[in-house]
C-alpha positions in Angstrom: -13.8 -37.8 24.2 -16.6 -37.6 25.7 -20.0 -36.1 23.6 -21.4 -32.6 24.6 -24.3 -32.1 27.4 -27.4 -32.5 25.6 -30.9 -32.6 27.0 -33.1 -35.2 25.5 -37.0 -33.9 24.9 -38.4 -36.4 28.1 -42.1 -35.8 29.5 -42.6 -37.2 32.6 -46.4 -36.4 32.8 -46.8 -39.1 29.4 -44.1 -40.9 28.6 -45.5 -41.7 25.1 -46.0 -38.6 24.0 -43.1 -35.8 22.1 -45.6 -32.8 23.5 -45.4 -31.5 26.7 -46.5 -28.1 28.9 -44.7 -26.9 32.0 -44.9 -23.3 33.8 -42.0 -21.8 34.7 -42.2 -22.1 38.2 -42.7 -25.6 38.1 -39.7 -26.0 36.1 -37.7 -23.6 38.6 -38.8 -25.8 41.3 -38.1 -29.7 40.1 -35.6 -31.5 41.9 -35.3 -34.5 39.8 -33.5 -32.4 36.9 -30.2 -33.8 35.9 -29.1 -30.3 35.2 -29.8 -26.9 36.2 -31.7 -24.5 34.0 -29.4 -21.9 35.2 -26.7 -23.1 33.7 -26.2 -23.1 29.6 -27.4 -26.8 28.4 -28.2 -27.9 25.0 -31.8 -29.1 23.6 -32.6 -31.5 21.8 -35.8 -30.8 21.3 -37.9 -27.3 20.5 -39.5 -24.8 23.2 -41.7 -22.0 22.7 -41.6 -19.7 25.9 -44.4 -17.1 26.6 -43.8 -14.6 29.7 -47.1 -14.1 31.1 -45.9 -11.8 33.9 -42.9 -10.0 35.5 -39.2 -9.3 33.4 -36.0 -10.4 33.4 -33.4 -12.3 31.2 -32.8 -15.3 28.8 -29.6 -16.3 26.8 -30.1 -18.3 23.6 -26.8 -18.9 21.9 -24.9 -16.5 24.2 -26.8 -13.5 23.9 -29.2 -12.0 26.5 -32.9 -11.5 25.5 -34.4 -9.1 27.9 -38.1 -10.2 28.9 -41.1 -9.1 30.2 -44.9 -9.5 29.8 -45.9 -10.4 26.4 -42.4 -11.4 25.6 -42.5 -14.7 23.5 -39.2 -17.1 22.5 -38.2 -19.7 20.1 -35.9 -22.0 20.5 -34.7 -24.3 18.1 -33.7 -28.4 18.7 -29.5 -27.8 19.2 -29.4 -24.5 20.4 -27.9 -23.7 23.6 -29.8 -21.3 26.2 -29.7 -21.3 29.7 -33.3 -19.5 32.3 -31.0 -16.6 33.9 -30.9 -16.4 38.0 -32.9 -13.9 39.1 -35.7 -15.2 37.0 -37.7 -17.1 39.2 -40.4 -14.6 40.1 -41.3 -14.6 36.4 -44.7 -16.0 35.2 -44.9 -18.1 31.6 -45.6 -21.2 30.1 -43.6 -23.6 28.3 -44.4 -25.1 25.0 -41.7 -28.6 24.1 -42.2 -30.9 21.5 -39.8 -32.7 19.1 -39.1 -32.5 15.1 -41.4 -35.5 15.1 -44.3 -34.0 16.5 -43.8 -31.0 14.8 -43.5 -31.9 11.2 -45.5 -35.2 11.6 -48.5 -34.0 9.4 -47.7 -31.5 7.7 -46.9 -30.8 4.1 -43.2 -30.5 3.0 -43.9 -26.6 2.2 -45.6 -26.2 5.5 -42.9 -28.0 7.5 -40.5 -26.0 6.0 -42.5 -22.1 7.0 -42.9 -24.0 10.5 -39.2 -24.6 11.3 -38.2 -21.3 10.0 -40.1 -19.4 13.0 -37.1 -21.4 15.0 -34.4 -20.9 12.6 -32.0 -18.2 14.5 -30.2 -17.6 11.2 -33.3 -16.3 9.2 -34.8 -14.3 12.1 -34.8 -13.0 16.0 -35.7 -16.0 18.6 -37.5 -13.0 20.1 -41.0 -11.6 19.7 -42.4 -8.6 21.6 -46.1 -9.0 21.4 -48.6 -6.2 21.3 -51.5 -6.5 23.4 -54.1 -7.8 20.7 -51.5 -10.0 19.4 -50.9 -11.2 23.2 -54.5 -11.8 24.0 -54.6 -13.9 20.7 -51.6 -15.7 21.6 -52.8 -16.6 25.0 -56.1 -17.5 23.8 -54.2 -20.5 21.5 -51.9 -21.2 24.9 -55.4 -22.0 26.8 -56.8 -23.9 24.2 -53.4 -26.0 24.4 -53.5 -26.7 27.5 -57.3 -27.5 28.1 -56.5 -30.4 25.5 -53.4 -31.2 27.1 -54.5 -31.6 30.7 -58.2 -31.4 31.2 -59.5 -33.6 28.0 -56.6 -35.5 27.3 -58.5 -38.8 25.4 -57.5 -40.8 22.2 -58.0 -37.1 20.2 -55.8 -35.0 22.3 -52.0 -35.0 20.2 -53.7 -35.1 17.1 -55.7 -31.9 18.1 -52.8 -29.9 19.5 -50.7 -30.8 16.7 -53.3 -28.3 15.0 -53.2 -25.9 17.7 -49.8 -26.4 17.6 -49.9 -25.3 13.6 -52.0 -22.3 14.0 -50.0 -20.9 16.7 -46.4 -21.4 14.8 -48.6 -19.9 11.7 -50.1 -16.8 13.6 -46.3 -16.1 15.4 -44.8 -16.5 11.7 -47.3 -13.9 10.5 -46.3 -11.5 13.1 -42.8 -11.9 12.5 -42.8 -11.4 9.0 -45.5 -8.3 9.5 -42.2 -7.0 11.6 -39.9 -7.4 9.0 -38.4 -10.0 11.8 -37.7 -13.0 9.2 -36.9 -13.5 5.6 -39.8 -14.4 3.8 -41.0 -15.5 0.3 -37.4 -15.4 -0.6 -35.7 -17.1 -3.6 -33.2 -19.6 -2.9 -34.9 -20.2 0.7 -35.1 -23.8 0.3 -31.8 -24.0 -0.9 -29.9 -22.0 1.9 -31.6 -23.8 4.3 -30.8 -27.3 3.0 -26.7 -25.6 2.8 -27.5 -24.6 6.2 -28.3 -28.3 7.4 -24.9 -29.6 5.7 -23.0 -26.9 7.4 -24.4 -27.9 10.7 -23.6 -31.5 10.2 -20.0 -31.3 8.3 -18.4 -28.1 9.9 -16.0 -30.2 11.6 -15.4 -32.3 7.9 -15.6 -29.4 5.9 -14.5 -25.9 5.7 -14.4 -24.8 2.2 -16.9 -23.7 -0.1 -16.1 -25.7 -3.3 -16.5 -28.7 -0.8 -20.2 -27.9 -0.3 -20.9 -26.7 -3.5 -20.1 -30.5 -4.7 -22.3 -31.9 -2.2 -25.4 -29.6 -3.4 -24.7 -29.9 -6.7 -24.2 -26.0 -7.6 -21.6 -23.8 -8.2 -19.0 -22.0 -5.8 -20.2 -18.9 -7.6 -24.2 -19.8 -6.8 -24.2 -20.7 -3.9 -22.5 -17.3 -2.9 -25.8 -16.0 -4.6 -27.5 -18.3 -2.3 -25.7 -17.0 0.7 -25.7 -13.5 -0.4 -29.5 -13.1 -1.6 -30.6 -14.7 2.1 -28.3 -13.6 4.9 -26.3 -11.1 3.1 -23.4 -13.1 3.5 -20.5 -15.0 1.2 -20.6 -18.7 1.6 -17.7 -18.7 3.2 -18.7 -16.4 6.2 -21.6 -18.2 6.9 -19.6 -21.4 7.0 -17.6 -19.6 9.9 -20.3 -18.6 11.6 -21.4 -22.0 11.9 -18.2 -23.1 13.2 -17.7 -20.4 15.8 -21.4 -21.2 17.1 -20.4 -24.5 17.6 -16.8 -24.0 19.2 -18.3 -21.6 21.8 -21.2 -24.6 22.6 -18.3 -26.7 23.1 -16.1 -24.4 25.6 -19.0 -24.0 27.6 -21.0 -26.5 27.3 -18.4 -29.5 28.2 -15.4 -29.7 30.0 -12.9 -30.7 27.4 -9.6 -29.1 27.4 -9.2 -25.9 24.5 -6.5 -28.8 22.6 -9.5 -31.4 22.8 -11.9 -28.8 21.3 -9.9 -27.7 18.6 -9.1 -31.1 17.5 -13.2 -31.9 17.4 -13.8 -28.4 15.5 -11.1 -29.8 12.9 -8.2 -28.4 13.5 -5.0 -30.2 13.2 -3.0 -27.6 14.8 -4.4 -25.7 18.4 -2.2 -22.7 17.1 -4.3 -22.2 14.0 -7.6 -23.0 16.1 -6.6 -20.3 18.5 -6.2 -18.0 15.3 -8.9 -18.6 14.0 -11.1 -17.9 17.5 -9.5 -14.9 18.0 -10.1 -13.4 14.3 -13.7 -14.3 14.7 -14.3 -13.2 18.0 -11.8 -11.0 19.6 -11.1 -13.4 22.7 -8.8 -16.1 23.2 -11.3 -19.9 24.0 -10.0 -19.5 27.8 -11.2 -15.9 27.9 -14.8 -16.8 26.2 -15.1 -19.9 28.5 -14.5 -18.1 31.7 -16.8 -14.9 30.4 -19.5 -17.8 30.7 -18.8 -19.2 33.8 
């Protein structure tokens, strides 16, 4: 079986470098992608999106994000989004970098506030900016991309790494000041670190007491965990993973339903089906061909 469509982070300006900058219109026009941005693709890297002018559309992990000026996105390295038709008279700029870059020099603590702003599980990929809070956000953009392409010497990466920081800092502070993400929460670390073993095992693992073991807590704890965070038992977050990831696979690849249920873990396709349908209300044909 062949693996999923994923998009490796790949900068064609500097080949060296896990940073890059694009406009929209630049990318709407390139004719050497291997893919089209029109179409639902997963990343394998992280993008910050800032609509500068005009509205529309975007779908991150199949739901629609209306846009417009001052709009700003987040999206995290293995989500799958897709730049919706119609789109291409809209004005922005494009922010890409890796987990590398982002992390690279930061402290554990600080790494960990940074990759939140992305996490779609602890808040909305979305942010509506005012317009002192878009001036300020631009006003970082510029500085970006005056490093990025007008300096660009020896100091450049190492510079908008900082930029980089302050920017994910400022948009975290308005998120939280709009009650948009869980923050300064006990058990954060924690849920995150389940959250990461979820992601990895779904297709391994399915019950509770299995990941309980591997974190070294309690069933009964990390329900707290679960509870105190998303408001959710383990076990309905661990379904939640697993239904994010069966929908990336039925649109995202052209394996039969049979083939996907066997990757997601299921021995049977009759249970698989079951199981779809009690999460979602559709049958994996009818959610596939909503998409397509």
């Amino acid at each position: 079986m062949e693996s999923p469509i994923h998009i490796p982070f790949k900068n064609s300006q500097n080949p060296n470098a896990t940073f890059d900058i694009l406009q929209l219109k630049e990318l709407y026009e390139r004719e050497n992608l291997d893919h089209s941005p029109f179409d639902l693709h997963l990343v394998e890297f992280y993008m910050i999106i800032l609509i500068e002018k005009g509205q529309g559309s975007h779908t991150i992990d199949f739901i629609n994000f209306e846009c417009n000026e001052g709009t700003l996105l987040t999206i995290r390295k293995d989500q799958i989004h897709k730049f919706n038709q119609g789109n291409t008279e809209i004005k922005g700029t494009l922010l890409l970098f890796t987990d590398t870059f982002l992390v690279s020099y930061l402290e554990k603590l600080e790494a960990l506030k940074s990759l939140q702003l992305f996490n779609e599980v602890l808040g909305t990929p979305k942010i509506q900016l005012s317009k002192a809070e878009l001036e300020e956000i631009n006003y970082l953009f510029e500085r970006i991309k005056k490093e990025y392409f007008k300096i660009n010497d020896d100091y450049s990466l190492g510079i908008i790494r900082s930029e980089l920081h302050i920017l994910i800092a400022k948009l975290y502070r308005i998120k939280s000041s709009n009650n948009q993400i869980i923050n300064n929460r006990k058990y954060l670390s924690e849920f995150i670190e389940f959250q990461n073993l979820v992601e990895q095992n779904v297709t391994k693992y399915s019950k509770v007491k299995e990941y309980a073991k591997l974190l070294g807590v309690s069933t009964k704890t990390l329900n707290t965990i679960t509870k105190t965070i998303v408001n959710k038992s383990a076990k309905e977050f661990i379904d939640d993973i697993c239904i994010t990831q069966i929908k990336r696979l039925l649109i995202n690849t052209e394996f039969s339903v049979k083939e996907i249920a066997y990757a997601s873990g299921f021995e049977e396709s009759t249970n698989f089906y079951k199981y779809f349908k009690r999460h979602t209300e559709l049958t994996p044909e009818k959610f596939r061909n909503t998409f397509r």
